[in-house]
C-alpha positions in Angstrom: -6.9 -0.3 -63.9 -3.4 -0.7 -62.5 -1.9 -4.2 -61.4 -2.0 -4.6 -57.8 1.5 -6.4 -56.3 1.2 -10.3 -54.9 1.5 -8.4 -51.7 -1.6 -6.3 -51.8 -3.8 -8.9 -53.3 -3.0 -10.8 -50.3 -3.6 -7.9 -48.0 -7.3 -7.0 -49.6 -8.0 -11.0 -49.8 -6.7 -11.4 -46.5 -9.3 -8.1 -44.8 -12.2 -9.7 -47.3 -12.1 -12.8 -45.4 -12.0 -11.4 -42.1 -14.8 -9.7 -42.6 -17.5 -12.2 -44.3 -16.3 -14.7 -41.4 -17.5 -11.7 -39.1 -20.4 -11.2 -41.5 -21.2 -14.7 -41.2 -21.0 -15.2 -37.5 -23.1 -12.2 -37.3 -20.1 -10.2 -35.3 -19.9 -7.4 -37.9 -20.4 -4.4 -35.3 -18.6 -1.3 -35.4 -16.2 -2.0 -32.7 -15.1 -5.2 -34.2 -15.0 -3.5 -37.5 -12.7 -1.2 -36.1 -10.6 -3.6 -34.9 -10.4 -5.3 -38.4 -8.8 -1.9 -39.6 -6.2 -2.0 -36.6 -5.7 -5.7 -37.5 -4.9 -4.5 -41.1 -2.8 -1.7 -40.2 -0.4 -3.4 -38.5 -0.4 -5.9 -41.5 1.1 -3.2 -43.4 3.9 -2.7 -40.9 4.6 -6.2 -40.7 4.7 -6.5 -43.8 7.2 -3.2 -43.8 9.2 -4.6 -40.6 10.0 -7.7 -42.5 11.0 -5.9 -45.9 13.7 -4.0 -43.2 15.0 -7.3 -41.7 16.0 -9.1 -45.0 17.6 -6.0 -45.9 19.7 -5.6 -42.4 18.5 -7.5 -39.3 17.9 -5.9 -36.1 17.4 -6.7 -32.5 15.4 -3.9 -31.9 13.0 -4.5 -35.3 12.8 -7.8 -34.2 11.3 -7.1 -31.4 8.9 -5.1 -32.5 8.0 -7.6 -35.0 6.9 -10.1 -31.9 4.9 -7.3 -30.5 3.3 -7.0 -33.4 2.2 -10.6 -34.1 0.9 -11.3 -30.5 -1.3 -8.1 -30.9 -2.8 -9.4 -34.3 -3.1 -12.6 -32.7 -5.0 -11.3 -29.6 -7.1 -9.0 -32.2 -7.9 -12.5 -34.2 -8.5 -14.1 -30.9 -10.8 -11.7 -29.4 -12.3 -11.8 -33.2 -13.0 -15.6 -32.9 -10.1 -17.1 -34.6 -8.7 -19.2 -31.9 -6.2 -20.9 -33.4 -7.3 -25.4 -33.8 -4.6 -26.1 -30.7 -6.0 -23.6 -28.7 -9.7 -24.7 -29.4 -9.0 -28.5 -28.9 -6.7 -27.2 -25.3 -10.0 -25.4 -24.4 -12.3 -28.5 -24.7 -9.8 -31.0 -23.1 -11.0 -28.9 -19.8 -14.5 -28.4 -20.8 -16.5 -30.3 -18.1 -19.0 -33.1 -20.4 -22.5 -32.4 -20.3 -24.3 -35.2 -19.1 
């Protein structure tokens, strides 16, 4: 078997536990699957975009690199991985139950 880079070990360990969260929280469905492979595609070019900037920066990869992260974020969000800051916003205007 061939060594895998630092890089792909992350990738695969990073997909692995997005899905047995899913798998866990019972929201393993095909559509969310689905969007678990779009998550992990643009992983890849991320992880390409970012190889390109420390080489030569760019206004225009830079860009795209923000478009990028807020789309794997809203893909995470829509998941279920709202991020701790956005949870704790979310119950500061949660009305208590009596």
């Amino acid at each position: 078997m061939a060594n895998i880079s630092k890089a792909e070990r992350r990738k695969r360990e990073t997909e692995k536990s997005i899905l047995k969260v899913l798998e866990e929280n019972q929201r393993d469905t095909k559509p969310n699957l689905h969007l678990v492979e779009q998550y992990m595609k643009l992983y890849s070019d991320l992880e390409l975009i970012n190889k390109k900037l420390t080489e030569k920066f760019s206004v225009a990869l830079s860009q795209e690199r923000r478009q990028i992260l807020k789309t794997m974020t809203n893909i995470l969000e829509y998941l279920g991985f709202a991020s701790e800051k956005k949870n704790a916003a979310g119950k500061e205007n949660e009305v208590p139950e009596l």
